[in-house]
N, C-alpha and C positions, 0 to 999 in steps of 0.2 A: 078411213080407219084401216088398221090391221085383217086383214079377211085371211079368215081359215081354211084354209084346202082341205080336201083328200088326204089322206096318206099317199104320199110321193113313191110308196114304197121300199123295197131293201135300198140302203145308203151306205154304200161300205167306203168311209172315210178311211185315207190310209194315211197316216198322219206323217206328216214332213214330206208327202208326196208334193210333185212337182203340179201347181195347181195350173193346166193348161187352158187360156177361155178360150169362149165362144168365140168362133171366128166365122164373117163372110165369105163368103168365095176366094179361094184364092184368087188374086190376080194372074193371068196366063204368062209366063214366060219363060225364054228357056233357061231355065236354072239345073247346074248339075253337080252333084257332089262327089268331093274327093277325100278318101282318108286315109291321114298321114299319122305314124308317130310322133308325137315331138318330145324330147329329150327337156326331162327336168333337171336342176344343177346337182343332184344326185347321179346322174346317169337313168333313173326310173322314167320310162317313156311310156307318156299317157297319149290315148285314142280321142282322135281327133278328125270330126268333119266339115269340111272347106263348102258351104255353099257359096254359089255366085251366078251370074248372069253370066252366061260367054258371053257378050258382049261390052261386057265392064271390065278395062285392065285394069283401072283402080279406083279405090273407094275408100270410103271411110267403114269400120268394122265393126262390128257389135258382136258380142261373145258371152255366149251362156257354159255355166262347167256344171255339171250333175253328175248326181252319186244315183241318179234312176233309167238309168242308159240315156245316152245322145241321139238314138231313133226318136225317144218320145218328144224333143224337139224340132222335130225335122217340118214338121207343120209352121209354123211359126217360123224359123230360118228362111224356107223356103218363101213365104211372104216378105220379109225383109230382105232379102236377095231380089227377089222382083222389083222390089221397091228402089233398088240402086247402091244397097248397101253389101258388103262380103260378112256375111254372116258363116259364125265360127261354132262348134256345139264338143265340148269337150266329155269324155268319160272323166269321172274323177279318182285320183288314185286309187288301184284295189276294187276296182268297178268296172263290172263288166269287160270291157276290149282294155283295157287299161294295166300296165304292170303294178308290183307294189301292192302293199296290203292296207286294209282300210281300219282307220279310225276315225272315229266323226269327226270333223273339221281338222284334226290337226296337222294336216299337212296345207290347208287349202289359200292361206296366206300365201306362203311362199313359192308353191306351183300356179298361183293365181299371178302373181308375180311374174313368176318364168314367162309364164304364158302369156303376158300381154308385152314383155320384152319380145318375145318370139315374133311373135304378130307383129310388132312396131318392125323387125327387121326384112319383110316381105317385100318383096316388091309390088305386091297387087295394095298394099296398104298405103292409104293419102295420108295416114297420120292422125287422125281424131279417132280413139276406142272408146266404147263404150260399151257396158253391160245391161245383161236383162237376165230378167226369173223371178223365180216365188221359192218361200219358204226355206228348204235348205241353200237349193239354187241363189237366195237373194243373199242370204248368208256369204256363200263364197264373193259375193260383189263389198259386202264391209271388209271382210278378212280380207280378200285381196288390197281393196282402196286405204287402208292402214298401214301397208307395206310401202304406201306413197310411190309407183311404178311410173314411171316416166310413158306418157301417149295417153294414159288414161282421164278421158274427157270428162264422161259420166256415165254415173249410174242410175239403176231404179228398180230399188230393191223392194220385193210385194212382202207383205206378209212375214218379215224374217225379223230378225237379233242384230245388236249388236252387244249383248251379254248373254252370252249362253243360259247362266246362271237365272236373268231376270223373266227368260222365256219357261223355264223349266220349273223353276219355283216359284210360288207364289205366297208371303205371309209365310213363311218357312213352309209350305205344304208344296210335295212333291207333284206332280202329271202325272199318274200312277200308270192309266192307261197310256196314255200317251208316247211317251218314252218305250213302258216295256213289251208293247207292241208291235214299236218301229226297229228295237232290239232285234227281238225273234224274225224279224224281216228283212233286217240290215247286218247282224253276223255272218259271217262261217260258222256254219252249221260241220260241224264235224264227221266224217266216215261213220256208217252204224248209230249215231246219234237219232233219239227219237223223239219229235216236238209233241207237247202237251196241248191238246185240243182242249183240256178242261179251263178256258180261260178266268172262269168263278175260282177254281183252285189258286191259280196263277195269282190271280190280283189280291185275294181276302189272306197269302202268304205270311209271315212273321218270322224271324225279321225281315224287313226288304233285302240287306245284304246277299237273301237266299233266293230273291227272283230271278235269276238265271240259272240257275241250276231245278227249277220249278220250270221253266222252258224246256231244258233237254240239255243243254250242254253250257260250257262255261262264256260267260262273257264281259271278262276284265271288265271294259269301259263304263259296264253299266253296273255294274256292283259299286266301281268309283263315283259314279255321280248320284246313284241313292243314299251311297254314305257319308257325302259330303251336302250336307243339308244347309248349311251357311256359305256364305262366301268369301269361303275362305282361299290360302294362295292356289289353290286346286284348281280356281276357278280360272283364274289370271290369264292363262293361253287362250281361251276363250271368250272373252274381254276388252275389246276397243274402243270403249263408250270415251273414254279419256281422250285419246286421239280423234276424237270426230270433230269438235273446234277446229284444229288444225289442217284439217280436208281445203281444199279448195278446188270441189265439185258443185257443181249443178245436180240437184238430185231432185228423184221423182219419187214420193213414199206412199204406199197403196196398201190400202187395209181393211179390212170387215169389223164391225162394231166386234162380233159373234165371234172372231176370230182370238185362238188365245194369243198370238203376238198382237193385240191391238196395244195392248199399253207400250211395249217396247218401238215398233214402227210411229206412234201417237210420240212416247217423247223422246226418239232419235229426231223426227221433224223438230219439234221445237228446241233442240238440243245447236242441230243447224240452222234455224231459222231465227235464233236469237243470240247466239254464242260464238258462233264461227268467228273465229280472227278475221277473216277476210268480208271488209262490209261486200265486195259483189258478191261473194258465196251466198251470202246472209240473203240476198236479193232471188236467188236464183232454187231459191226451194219451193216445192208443192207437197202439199198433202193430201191424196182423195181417202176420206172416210166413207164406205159405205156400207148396203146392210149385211152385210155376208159372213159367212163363217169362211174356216180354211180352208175347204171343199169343194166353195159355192163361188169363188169372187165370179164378178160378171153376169151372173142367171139371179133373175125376179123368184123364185121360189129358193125356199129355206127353210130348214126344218116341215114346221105347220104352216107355213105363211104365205102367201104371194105379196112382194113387196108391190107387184104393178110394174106396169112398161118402163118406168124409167128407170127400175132396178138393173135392167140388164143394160151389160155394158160392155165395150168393146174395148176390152183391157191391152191386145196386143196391138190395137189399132192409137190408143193411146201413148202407146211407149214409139212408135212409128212414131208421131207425132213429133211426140219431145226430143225424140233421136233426130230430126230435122231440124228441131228447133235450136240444137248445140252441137249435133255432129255435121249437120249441112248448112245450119244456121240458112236456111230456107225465108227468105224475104215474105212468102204466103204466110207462114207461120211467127218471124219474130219480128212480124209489124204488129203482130196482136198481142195487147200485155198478157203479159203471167200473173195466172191467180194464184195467188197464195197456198188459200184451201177452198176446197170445192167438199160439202158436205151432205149425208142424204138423212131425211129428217122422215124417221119410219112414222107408218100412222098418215101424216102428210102424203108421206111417199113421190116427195119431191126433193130437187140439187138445189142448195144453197152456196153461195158465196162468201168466205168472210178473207181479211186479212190474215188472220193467226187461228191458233186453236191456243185454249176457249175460244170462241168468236165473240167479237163484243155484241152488248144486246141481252144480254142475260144474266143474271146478281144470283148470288147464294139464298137460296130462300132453304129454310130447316121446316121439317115436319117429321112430328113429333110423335112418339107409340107411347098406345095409351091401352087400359084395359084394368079391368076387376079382378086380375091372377088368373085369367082362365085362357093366356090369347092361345090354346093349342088348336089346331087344326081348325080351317076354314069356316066353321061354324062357332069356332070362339066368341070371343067377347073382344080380342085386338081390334083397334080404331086407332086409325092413321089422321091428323088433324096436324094446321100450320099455328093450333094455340099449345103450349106447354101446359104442363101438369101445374094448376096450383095448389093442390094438394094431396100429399103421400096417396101414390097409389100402390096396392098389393106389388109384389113382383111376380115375374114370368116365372116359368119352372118346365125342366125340359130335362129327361134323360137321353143322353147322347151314348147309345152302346157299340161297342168295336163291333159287334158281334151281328148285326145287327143295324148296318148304316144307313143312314141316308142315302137315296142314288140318286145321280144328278136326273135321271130323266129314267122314265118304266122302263124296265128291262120287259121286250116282248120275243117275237119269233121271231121277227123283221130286225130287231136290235139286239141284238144278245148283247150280254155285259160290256164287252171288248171294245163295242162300237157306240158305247157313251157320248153323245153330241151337245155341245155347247151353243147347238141351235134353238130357234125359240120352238117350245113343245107346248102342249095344254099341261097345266102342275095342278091340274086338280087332283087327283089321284096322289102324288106326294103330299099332298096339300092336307091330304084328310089323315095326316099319321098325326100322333102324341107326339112325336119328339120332332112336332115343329109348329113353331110361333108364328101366327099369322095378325098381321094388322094390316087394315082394309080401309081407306077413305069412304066416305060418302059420295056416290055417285057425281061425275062433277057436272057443274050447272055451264061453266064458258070451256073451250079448249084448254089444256093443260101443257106448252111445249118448253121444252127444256133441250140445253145442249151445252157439252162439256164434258167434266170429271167428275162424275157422282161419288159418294161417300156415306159413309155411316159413322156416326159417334156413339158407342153405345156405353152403357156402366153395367160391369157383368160379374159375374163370380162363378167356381165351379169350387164340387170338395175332392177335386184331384190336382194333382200337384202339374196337370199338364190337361190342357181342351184344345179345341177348333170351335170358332166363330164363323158360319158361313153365313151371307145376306145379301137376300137375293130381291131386286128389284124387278116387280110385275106389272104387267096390264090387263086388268080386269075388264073383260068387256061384257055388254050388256047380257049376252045369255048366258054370262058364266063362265065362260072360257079363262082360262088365265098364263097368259104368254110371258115368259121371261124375258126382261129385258136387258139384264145386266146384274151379274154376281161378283164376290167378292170374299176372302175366306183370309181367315186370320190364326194363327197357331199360339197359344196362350203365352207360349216361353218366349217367343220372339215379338211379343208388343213394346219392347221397346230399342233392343237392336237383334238386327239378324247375326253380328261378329259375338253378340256375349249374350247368347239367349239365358232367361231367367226363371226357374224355374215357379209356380204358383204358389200364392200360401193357399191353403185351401180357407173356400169360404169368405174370402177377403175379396173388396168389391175393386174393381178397376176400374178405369177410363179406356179405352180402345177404340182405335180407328182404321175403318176395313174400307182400303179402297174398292168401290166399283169401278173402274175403270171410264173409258172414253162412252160417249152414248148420245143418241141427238134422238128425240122423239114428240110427238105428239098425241096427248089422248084427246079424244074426241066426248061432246057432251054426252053422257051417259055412261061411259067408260068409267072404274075408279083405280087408283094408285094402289099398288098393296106392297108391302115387306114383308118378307118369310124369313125367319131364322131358325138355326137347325146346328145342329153341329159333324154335319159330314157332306160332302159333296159325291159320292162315290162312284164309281173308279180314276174320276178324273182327278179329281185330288187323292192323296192316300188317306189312310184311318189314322185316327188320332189314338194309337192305345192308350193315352190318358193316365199314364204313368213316369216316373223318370228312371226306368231301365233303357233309355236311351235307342239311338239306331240299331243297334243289333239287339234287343233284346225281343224276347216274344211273348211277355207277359200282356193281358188287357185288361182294363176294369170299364163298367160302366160309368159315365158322368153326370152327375149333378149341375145341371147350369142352371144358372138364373140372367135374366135381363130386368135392370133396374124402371121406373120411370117415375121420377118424383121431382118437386121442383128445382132441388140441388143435385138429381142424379138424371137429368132427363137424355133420357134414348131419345137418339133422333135420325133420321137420313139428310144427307144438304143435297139440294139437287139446284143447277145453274138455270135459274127461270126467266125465260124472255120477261123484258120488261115494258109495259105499256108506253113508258115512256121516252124509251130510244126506239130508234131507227131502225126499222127491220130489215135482217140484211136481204142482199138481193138473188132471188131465185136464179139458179142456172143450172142445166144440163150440161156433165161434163163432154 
């Protein structure tokens, strides 16, 4: 089962930081670095350092670019340099040693570009490139691989985008925290400028247009992308998901359930794993799912949890691996087939094996919310069951206030607002608010494991012309504790496109569908299923003001929701359940 720790302590999540793992010992050898400019076709010359073995004149090369200085890779280089490879670690424009000025990705295509042209014309280079990193770092490996650069072997991007847009928003709802966090830490800060420590100021803001100037000083880029809430052509330079068919890489794709690029990393894999023009492409993808946030990949503990010894994992020792497997194409390594996905099933706390993701072995089974009008807070009357309502039941009722939100997880000393994690926490303390819906199974009697795309279908109504739907999937364990497993937020205007969002009629009942995302778990006997619904996630989503004075406006009103469940309107969650009578896939240790 899930077993609760300690508090881990302060966690200062720094988001889009470069997620460096655990690593053994280095291996000893003599490895020494050089740092060169290299000229972009700009003339802008970015800072750049040469690891190698003096005793390798040439190699095949592996190259990371960050926007978080090129030292904080030198660990990791310096092992793949021992290992036989010329590992490369670039600043990214406007960064640190680096000329030029910075804007999030928009140069990283085409310098990505440069720079593996560059590389291919060395003399210490054999000719196979390949990339590595997390999170923005992985980033620059799609940007650059859509540029289709001549030498470029493979990649293996952890954690990152290939739409900016699909990482940032979700269900029309911004990353409130997220973004304007990584802002305040990733601008020019200007002469005399003074930053705002009040980060509760900062985030509970109106309009968002005005969150940079709530930081201290101005910053274009992020005023752009909280005000373009669709995706719209704004988005487009940011945006390669269309060119990934057309790739013809070997790629290696790494992700944390916990993590918010799981859905984008979950289907860039199947995007190349099923669609790719080129069937050997199609052949040469991997997917590791495991239990981690964007913080955490590689370490057994997360948030409140200890996943267990199998949780930790040797992420750089991994991508070694696969860099053998296609940059030195290593006869120890490509005599053993390639797994598809390798997947870790929390609760179990064990590596499973499948072909694809979904993994076969598991069917849509719906279970249904049910209650007498009263499901608010953990002591409700919600009850979560897999029979549907055969007769009119009451509805839910829930005010959703701006003023007032929901928070994704307690704001304590250890946490202050700013550092809102999307790791699994106890919700009981959310749990006990009014303005949230809770339904709770019955204790379960056999193991409960599920793996896939979880989802909710609910029938709802608010009397504002604009709400949020958040729905949050938990595990109740036998003392009470109640771990998150998987959420999922929906913004009323955009149920049914994000290009032409629509505003509510009030009081008017809907059909909506809030994905939870990717998720593989197991509850154990005694444990029970619970759904929470709420209408705020906060700070990691932004507030719904629940009016249509649109993005810049700063009016709010409180919200009226309901959640329906009757036998024409029945709320339900689908979750993908092993089935007794297929073949259970096969356990393994990545």
């Amino acid at each position: 089962m899930l077993t609760p720790q300690q508090p881990i302590g302060v966690r200062v999540l720094l988001v889009f930081a470069l997620c460096l793992p655990l690593l053994p010992a280095r291996v000893q050898a003599e490895v020494t670095a050089t740092q060169v400019m290299v000229p972009m076709r700009d003339g802008v010359k970015l800072a750049t350092d040469i690891y190698r073995d003096s005793t390798v004149d040439k190699a095949p090369v592996v190259l990371m670019r960050s926007p978080y200085n090129k030292a904080g890779g030198r660990t990791v280089a310096e092992r793949f340099a021992a290992a036989g490879y010329i590992a490369v670690v670039q600043d990214c424009r406007g960064k640190f040693a680096s000329q030029g000025s910075f804007t999030p990705y928009s140069h990283e295509g085409w310098d990505g570009h440069d720079m593996i042209d560059w590389i291919g014309e060395q003399p210490w280079c054999s000719g196979p490139i390949g990339m590595w990193g997390a999170s923005y770092v992985g980033a620059t490996q799609w940007l650059a691989a859509a540029e289709h650069p001549e030498g470029l072997t493979t990649i293996t991007p952890t954690a990152t985008f290939s739409s900016f847009y699909r990482n940032l928003y979700l269900g029309g709802a911004v990353r409130h925290s997220l973004i304007s966090t990584w802002a305040s830490g990733n601008s020019t800060k200007p002469a005399g400028a003074i930053a705002n420590t009040n980060w509760n100021q900062i985030l509970l803001h109106l309009p968002l247009s005005g969150t940079d100037d709530q930081i201290g000083w101005p910053i274009p880029w992020l005023e752009e992308m909280l005000t373009h809430p669709s995706p719209d052509r704004y988005w487009k330079p940011l945006d390669v998901t269309d060119e990934l068919p057309r790739l013809k890489l070997p790629i290696q794709h790494v992700v944390g359930y916990y993590d918010f690029f799981s859905r984008e990393s979950v289907n860039n894999f199947a995007i190349m794993n099923k669609t790719a023009v080129d069937a050997e492409t199609r052949k040469n993808q991997q997917l590791i799912l495991g239990p981690w946030d964007h913080g955490t990949i590689g370490q057994r503990k997360v948030g409140d949890l200890d996943f267990g010894p199998e949780a930790q994992w040797d992420a750089a020792g991994a991508t070694l691996e696969w860099f053998d497997r296609y940059l030195k194409q290593d006869p120890n390594v490509t005599e053993k087939p390639l797994v598809p996905v390798r997947y870790f099933v929390l609760g179990e706390n064990r590596w499973y094996e499948a072909e694809t993701w979904p993994p076969a072995g598991f069917e849509e089974t719906a279970f249904y919310l049910h209650s007498s009008g009263h499901a608010n807070t953990r002591n409700g009357d919600g009850l979560l069951t897999t029979a549907a309502a055969t007769t009119d039941e009451p509805q839910d009722i829930f005010t959703a206030d701006p003023i007032d939100p929901v928070p994704a997880c307690v704001v304590t000393e250890a946490r202050p607002i700013q550092a809102a994690t999307y790791a699994p926490l106890d919700q009981r303390v959310i749990e006990d608010r009014k303005d949230v819906l809770v339904y709770t199974s019955e204790p379960l009697k056999e193991p409960l494991t599920f793996a896939g795309n979880a989802k909710a279908e609910l029938y709802v109504s608010a009397d504002t012309p604009d709400a949020d739907w958040v729905v949050k999937l938990v595990d109740v364990h036998p003392d009470g504790a109640a771990y998150n497993l998987a959420v999922g937020i929906l913004r009323g205007r955009y149920r049914n496109s994000e290009l032409e969002p629509t505003l509510l009629v009030p009081d008017t009942v809907y059909p909506i569908t809030v994905d939870l995302g990717p998720m593989a778990a197991q509850l154990d006997v005694g444990h029970s299923l619970r759904v929470d619904v709420c209408g705020a996630y906060f700070p990691l989503f932004d507030r719904n003001p629940n009016t249509a004075s649109g993005i810049f406006g700063n009016t709010q009103v409180p919200s009226r929701e309901t959640v329906r469940h009757t036998p024409l309107q029945a709320s339900r969650i689908i979750l993908p359940v092993r089935s007794s009578l297929l073949a259970v896939p096969k356990k393994e240790t990545p």
